[in-house]
TORDREN-421646 format. One record per residue (C-alpha): x, z, y. Coordinates in steps of 0.1 Angstrom, whole numbers, padded with zeros to 4 digits, always signed. Layout:
// TORDREN-421646
XZY
...
// end
This chain:
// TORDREN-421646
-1466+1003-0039
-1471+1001-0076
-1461+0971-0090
-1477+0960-0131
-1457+0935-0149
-1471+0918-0181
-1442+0907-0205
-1454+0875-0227
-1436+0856-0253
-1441+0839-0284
-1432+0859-0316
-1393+0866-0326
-1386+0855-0291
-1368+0887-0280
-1393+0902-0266
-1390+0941-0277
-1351+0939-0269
-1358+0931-0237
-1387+0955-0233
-1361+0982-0245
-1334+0968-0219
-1359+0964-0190
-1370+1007-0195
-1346+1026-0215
-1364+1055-0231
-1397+1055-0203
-1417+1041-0231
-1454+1049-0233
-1473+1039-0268
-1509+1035-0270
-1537+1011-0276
-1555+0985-0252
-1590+0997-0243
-1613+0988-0270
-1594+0972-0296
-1566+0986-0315
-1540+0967-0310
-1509+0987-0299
-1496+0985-0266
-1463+0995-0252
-1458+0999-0214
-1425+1016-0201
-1411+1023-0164
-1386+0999-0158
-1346+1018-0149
-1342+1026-0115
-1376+1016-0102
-1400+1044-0101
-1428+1019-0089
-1424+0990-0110
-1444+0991-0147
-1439+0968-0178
-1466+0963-0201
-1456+0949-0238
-1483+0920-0248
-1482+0912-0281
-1464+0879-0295
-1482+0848-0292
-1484+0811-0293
-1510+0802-0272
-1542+0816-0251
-1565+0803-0273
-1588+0828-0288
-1580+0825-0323
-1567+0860-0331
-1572+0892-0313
-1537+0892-0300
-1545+0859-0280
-1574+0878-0267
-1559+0907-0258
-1532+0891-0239
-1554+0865-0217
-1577+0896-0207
-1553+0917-0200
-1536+0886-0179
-1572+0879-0162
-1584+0911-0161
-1565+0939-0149
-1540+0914-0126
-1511+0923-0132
-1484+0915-0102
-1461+0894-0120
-1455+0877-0153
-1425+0879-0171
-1424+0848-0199
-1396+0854-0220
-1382+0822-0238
-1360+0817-0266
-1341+0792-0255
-1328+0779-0289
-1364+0767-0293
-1373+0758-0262
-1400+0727-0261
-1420+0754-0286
-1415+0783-0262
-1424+0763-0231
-1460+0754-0248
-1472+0790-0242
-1456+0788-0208
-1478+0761-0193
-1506+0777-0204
-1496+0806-0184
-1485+0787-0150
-1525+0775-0150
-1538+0810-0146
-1515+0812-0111
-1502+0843-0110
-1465+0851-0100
-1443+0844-0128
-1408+0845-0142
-1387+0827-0172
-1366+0852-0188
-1346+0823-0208
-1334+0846-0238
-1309+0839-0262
-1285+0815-0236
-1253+0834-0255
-1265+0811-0287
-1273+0779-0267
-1235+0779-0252
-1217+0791-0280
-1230+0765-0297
-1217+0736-0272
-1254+0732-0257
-1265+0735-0224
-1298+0739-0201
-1295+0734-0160
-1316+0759-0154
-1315+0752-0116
-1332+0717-0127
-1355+0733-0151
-1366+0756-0124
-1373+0731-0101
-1394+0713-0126
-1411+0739-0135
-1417+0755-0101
-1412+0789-0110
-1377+0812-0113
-1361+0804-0142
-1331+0833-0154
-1306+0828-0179
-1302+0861-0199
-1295+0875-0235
-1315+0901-0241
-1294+0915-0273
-1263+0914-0252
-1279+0931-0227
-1267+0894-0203
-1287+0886-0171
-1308+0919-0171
-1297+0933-0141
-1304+0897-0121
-1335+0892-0139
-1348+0923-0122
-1335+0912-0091
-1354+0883-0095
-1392+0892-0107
-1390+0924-0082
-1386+0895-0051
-1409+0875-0070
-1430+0901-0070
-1434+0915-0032
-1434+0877-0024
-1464+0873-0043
-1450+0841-0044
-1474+0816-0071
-1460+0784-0093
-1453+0757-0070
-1469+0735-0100
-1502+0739-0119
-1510+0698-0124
-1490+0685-0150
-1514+0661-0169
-1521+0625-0164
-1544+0595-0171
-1579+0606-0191
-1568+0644-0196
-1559+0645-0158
-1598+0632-0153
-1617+0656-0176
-1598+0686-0157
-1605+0679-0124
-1638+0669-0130
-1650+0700-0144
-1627+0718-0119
-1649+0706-0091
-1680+0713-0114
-1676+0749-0120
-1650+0759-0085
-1678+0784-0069
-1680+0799-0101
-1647+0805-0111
-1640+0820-0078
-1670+0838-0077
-1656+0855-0113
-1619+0858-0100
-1612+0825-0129
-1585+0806-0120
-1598+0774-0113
-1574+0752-0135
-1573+0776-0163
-1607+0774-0164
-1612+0739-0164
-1585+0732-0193
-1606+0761-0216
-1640+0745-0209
-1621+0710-0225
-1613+0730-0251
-1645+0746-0256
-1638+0779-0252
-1669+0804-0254
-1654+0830-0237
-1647+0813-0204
-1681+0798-0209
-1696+0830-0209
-1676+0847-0180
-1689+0822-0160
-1721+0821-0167
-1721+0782-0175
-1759+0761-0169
-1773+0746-0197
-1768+0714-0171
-1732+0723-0162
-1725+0724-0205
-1745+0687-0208
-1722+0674-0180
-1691+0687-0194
-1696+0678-0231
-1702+0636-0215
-1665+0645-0198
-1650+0660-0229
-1662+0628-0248
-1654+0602-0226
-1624+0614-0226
-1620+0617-0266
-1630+0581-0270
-1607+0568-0244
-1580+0586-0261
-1590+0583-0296
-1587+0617-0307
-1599+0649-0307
-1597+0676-0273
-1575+0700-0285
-1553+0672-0299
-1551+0655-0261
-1542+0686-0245
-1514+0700-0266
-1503+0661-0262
-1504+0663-0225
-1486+0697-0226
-1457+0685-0249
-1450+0652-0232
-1445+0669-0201
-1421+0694-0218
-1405+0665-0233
-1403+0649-0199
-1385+0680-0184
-1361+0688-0210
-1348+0655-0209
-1337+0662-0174
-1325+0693-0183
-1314+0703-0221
-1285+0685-0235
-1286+0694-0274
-1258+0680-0294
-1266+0700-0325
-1281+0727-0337
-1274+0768-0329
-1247+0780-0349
-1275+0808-0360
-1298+0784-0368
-1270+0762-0390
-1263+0793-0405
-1302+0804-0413
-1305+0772-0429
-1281+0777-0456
-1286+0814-0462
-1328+0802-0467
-1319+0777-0495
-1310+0809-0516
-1335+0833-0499
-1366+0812-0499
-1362+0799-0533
-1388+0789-0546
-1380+0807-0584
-1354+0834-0571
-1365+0843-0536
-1388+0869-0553
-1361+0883-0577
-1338+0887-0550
-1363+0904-0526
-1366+0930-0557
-1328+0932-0564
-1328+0944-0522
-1350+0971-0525
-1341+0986-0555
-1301+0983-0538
-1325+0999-0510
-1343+1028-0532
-1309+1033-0549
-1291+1039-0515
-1318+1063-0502
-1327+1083-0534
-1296+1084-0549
-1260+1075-0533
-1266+1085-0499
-1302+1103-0496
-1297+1127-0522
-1268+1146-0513
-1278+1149-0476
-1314+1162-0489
-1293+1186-0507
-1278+1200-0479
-1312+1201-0457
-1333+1217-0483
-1300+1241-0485
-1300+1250-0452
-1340+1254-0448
-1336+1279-0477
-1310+1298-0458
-1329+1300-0429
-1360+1308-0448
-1338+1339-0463
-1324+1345-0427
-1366+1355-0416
-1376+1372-0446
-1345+1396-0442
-1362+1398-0402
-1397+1406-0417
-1386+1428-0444
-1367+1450-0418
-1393+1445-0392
-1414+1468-0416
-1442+1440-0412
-1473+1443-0438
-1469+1427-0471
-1497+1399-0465
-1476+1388-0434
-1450+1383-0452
-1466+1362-0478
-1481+1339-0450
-1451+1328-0431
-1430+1328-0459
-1448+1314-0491
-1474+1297-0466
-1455+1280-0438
-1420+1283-0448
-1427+1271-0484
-1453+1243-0472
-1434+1231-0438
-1399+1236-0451
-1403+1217-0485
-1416+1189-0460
-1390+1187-0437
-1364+1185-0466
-1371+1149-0472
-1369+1140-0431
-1334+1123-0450
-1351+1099-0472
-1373+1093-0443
-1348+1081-0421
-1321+1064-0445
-1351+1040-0457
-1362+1031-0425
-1326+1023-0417
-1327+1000-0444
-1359+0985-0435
-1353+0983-0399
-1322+0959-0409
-1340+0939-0429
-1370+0931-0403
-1347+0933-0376
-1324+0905-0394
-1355+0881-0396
-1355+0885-0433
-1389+0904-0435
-1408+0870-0425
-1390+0851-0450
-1405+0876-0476
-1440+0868-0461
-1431+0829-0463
-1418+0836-0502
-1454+0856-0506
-1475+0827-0494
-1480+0810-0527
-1488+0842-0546
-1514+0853-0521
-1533+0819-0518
-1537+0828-0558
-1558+0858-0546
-1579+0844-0519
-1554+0852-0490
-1524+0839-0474
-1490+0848-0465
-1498+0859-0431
-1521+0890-0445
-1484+0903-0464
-1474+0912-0427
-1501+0940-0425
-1489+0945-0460
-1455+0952-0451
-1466+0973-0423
-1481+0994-0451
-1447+1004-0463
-1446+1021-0434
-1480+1035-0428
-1510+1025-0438
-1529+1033-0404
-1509+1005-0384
-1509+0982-0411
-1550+0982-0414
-1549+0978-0373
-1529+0950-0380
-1552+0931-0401
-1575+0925-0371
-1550+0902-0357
-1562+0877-0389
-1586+0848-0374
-1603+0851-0409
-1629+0882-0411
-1628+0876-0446
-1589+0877-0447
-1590+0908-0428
-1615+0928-0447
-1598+0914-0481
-1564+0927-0464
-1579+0960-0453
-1591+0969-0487
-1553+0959-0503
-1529+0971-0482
-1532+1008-0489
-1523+1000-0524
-1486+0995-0502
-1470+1024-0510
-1466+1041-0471
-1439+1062-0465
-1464+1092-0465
-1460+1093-0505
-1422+1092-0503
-1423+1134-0505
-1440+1131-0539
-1419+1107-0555
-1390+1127-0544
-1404+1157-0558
-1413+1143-0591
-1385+1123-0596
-1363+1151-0588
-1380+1171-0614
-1379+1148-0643
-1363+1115-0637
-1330+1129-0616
-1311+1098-0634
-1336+1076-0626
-1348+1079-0591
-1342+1042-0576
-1360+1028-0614
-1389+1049-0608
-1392+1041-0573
-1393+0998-0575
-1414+1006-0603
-1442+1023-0579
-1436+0997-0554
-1441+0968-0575
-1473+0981-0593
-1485+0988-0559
-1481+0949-0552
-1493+0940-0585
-1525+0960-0581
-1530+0946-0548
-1524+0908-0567
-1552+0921-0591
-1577+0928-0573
-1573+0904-0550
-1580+0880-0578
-1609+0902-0586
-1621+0905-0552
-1619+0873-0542
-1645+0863-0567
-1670+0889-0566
-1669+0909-0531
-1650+0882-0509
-1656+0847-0520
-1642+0821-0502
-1607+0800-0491
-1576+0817-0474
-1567+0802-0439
-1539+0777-0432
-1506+0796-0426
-1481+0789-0404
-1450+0812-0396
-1421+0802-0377
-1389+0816-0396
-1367+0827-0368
-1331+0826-0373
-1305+0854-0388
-1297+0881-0360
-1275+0908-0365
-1298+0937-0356
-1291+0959-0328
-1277+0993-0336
-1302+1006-0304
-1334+0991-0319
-1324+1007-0353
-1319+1038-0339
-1347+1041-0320
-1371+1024-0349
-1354+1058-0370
-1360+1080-0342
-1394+1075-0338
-1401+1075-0373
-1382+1111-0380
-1399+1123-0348
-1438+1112-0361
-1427+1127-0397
-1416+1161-0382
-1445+1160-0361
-1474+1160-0387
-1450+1183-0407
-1454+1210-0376
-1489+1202-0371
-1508+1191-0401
-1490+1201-0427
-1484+1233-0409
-1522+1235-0407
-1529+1226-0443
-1501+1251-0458
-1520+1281-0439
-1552+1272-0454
-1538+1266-0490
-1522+1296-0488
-1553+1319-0476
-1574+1301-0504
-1548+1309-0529
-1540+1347-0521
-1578+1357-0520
-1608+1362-0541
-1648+1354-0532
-1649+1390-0522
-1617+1380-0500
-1596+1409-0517
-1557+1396-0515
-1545+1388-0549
-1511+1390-0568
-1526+1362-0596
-1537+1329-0578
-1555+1317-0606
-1580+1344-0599
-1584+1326-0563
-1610+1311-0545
-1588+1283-0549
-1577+1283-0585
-1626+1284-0591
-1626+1252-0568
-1600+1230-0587
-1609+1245-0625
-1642+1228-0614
-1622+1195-0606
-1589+1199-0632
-1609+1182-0664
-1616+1150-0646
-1576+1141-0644
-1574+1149-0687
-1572+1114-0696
-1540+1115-0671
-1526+1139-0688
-1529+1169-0670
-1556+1192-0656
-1538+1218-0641
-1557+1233-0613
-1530+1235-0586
-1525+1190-0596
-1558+1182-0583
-1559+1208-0561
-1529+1190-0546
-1546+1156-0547
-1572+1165-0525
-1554+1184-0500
-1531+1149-0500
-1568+1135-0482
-1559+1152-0450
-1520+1135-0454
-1500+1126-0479
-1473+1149-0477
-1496+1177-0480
-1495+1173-0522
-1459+1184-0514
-1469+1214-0491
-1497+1227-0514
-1474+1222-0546
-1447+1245-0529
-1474+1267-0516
-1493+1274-0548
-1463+1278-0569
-1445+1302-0548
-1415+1279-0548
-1394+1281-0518
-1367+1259-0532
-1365+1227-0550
-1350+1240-0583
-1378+1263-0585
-1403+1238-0573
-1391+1214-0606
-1394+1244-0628
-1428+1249-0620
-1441+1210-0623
-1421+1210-0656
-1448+1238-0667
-1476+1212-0656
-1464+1176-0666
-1450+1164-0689
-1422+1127-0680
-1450+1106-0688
-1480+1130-0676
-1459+1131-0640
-1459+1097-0639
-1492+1091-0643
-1502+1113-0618
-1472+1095-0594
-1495+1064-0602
-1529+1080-0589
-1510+1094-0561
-1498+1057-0555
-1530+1037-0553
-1557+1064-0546
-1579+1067-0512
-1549+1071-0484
-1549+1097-0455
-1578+1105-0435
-1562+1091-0408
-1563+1059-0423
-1595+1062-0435
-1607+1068-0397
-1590+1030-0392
-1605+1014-0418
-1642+1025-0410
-1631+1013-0374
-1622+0982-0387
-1646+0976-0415
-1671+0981-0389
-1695+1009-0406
-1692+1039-0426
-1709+1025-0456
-1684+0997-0458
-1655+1021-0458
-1664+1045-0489
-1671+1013-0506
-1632+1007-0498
-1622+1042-0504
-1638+1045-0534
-1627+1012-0550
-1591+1023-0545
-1598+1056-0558
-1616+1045-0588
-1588+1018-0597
-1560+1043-0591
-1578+1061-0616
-1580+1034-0644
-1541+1026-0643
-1534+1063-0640
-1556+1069-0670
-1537+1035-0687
-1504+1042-0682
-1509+1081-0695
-1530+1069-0728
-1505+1036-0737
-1480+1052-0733
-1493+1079-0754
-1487+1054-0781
-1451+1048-0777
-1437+1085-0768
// end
């Protein structure tokens, strides 16, 4: 028998760690059906039957963001066999919120209680055994980061589980709340049967009004008059609004349990400690200052102290090998134009790719620590303010700082915003976030002409990325998007040394998805480069690529980037080719130049830029149209095609204006 488990928890409550404990490496990545929202489901160790499906963080089940949906229809839907609610148990009256709202859709459930190590050490307490009772469901005592309780926790949901055994307790409100309910329960019990609706989850969503329960069960025009009297009676009686008398009724029951069972005599160490390390952090004059001093520390480490030198020895080694198979061809006796294709096509394209797999992975060390640490959503709390100035709010940075990464993700993200305006504002913005896609080019034109500079050059890009962002927000949200930002509310969880296994594994499958497009897209894109560049229009092989097919195509495109300060054929060549992924500028440079290694790459951009010229085009590279890939997302999400060229294009058009700015002022001054 196949048993599904569905793994809920609020945000920064543990949840990945555990998800990492509970299946090792037997993770599966992919999206729900219909929406693109990631999804991560894993086999759980030693239990070939049992699956665990990742739900992303919430708060609640109500349907203000996608998330929320996602979760209660996966929950509702597809049935899973058990729940497993993990709780941080240094916040637990918060945490417990979501998990009422979970008891009323009756399915078997368990408490992972995450984080115990902090409540102890700390000289609090929880009786579980009481809070179980209360509760009427298994409660376990773990710490996920410690890797504490796991081994019982399985113990538990797996009985739990065969035992199909329900929460003892679904009724928890009382007086005029405790009316409404029932009232509507009785109203609408065939249906919600008849639709597979719990009955006292349903009854609490039609209080609040929710249209999705509504429709699902095909509520009368009668049945709506009927419960609207019941919703107001009970408003009046209470004097305030629905949604203010259930989250009432919820939190004085949680208050009413963990009095019996939470003895708090101060605050978590963590917490203590979080609290004094935010009064310098989240500053409200140096929190941004310090946030650049990190990642230039960061950009420093990775393209200078540390990255450099073991770049160095990869691009070394590549060159070796790439020697190694010539020699093999050369005395295999194959033709000249075989040759020339593995070796200035796929060697030269692939290999000056793979030589910056490094950088890749020192950076998203780096980053990994940083989110990992919780300091990542202090940066969006520090944000907030700026981005209320441009019609958004702090929440949109997240997508933002998910385009570091990628920019694919990061536009997913945005549908997660209750705000469609927010999200279309953010989808526009966040591929001015330099992704790590663009990291090959910097490191290839830094390398080439600002070697003492690197980590300069590189918060430079970063924060003109932002800045750009900042302006056309302001420009956007006037014209294009008028309107207010949404209210913003982010809990700041406390300081946590990371793990050293989520690190690795957040490296891992970021070196893996790099050397992945390297053998498959940019693989793809070299050989083409490479057969445009070594033929005619009569397709007769050529020694001189400027007489190519290729060299026609981009002398037709080269005068366009002038005002940049170049219009070298193989520069925009490379631009386009960086369409299909970013790293492909890289690739086709390498390719068209005949370098193989990086000194003679730099020798052949210092015949095509000059500092500032390479700079300039660094900028357009920066801020214009990313990968297809992510173009594919943002039509998704935009919702039509026309709507994402008009995205496309206005990143393209203003990556052109600085480009051309910074070229022609600083004309001036060099």
């Amino acid at each position: 028998m196949k048993f599904t488990f569905a793994l809920v928890g609020n945000q920064n409550s543990g949840k990945t760690t555990l998800f990492n404990k509970l299946t090792g490496s037997n993770q599966h990545v992919g999206n729900f059906p219909g929406v693109t929202i990631e999804k991560k489901e894993g086999q759980i160790k030693k239990h070939k039957d049992a699956w665990i499906v990742d739900l992303p963080g919430i708060y609640s089940l109500s349907p203000y963001s996608l998330e929320e949906v996602v979760t209660r229809d996966f929950i509702l839907k597809e049935n899973p066999d058990l729940i497993i609610n993990i709780v941080d148990a240094t916040n637990i009256e918060r945490n417990l919120y979501l998990t009422l709202q979970l008891m009323e859709i009756a399915t078997p459930m368990v408490i992972a209680l995450n984080m115990m190590d902090e409540v102890t050490n700390s000289g609090n307490s929880i009786d579980v055994v009481k809070l179980s009772e209360d509760l009427g469901i298994p409660v376990v005592p773990i710490s996920a980061a410690k890797n504490e309780g796991i081994s019982e926790l399985i113990d538990v949901f797996m009985k739990t589980a065969k035992e199909k055994k329900k929460p003892e307790k679904l009724d928890f409100c009382v007086g005029e709340v405790h009316k409404a309910i029932h009232s509507i329960s009785h109203l609408i019990e065939d249906q919600a049967k008849d639709n597979g609706y719990p009955i006292r989850f349903a009854a609490t969503k039609l209080v609040e009004g929710d249209e999705p329960t509504m429709k699902d069960l095909k509520v009368t025009e009668n049945q709506m008059h009927i419960i609207e009297h019941v919703v107001e009676d009970m408003e009046n009686a209470l004097k305030t609004d629905k949604e203010a008398a259930l989250a009432d009724m919820r939190y004085n029951y949680i208050e009413k349990i963990c009095k019996s069972s939470v003895v708090r005599h101060q605050e978590t160490i963590e917490q203590i400690r979080s609290e004094k390390i935010d009064k310098l952090l989240t500053h409200k004059y140096l929190g941004i200052p310090i946030f650049l001093g990190i990642m230039f520390l960061i950009f420093y480490l990775t393209f200078g102290l540390i990255g450099a030198p073991l770049q160095g020895i990869l691009e070394e080694g590549i060159t070796l090998f790439t020697e190694f198979i010539s020699n093999i061809l050369i005395n295999a006796g194959v033709s000249d134009w075989l040759h020339a294709l593995v070796i200035d096509g796929v060697f030269a394209g692939v290999g000056s790719v793979l030589s910056f797999v490094p950088i890749i992975v020192i950076l998203f060390f780096f980053l990994s620590l940083l989110e990992d640490s919780g300091y990542m959503t202090r940066i969006a709390f520090v944000m907030d303010k700026l981005l209320r100035k441009i019609g958004l709010s702090g929440k949109s940075f997240v997508p933002m700082l998910i385009g570091f990464g990628c920019s694919v993700p990061a536009i997913m993200s945005a549908r997660t915003l209750s705000s469609e305006r927010d999200r279309k504002l953010t989808i526009v913005l966040t591929p001015f976030m330099s992704c790590t896609a663009r990291l090959p080019i910097y490191g290839m034109i830094t390398m080439a002409f600002f070697p003492e500079n690197a980590a300069v050059v590189m918060i430079t890009l970063y924060v003109l990325g932002i800045l750009v962002a900042i302006l056309s927000g302001l420009l956007l949200k006037s014209t294009v998007f008028k309107g207010d930002s949404v209210p913003f509310i982010m809990e700041l969880p406390a300081y946590r040394i990371p793990s050293r296994r989520s690190i690795a594994l957040h490296m891992w499958e970021k070196a893996k998805d790099f050397t992945q497009r390297a053998f498959t897209v940019i693989f793809m894109a070299s050989l083409v480069i490479w057969f445009l560049q070594s033929f005619d229009w009569s397709f007769n092989m050529i020694d001189d690529s400027s007489k190519s097919i290729l060299a026609s195509l981009g002398s037709l495109i080269a005068p366009i980037f002038e005002p940049l300060g170049f219009n070298d054929w193989r520069a925009s060549t490379a631009l386009i080719t960086g369409i299909t992924a970013k790293e492909a500028v890289v690739s086709t440079m390498s390719v068209l130049t005949g370098a193989i290694s990086d000194v003679e790459l730099s020798a052949a951009l210092n015949t095509m830029f000059t500092p500032l010229s390479a700079f300039a085009f660094l900028v357009f590279t920066l801020l214009y149209m990313p990968c297809a890939a992510a173009f594919a997302a943002t039509k998704r999400e935009m919702g039509s095609l026309k709507n994402a060229l008009l995205a496309v294009t206005y990143q393209t058009v203003t990556a052109y204006i600085v480009g051309m700015l910074v070229y022609q002022i600083g004309s001036i001054f060099i």
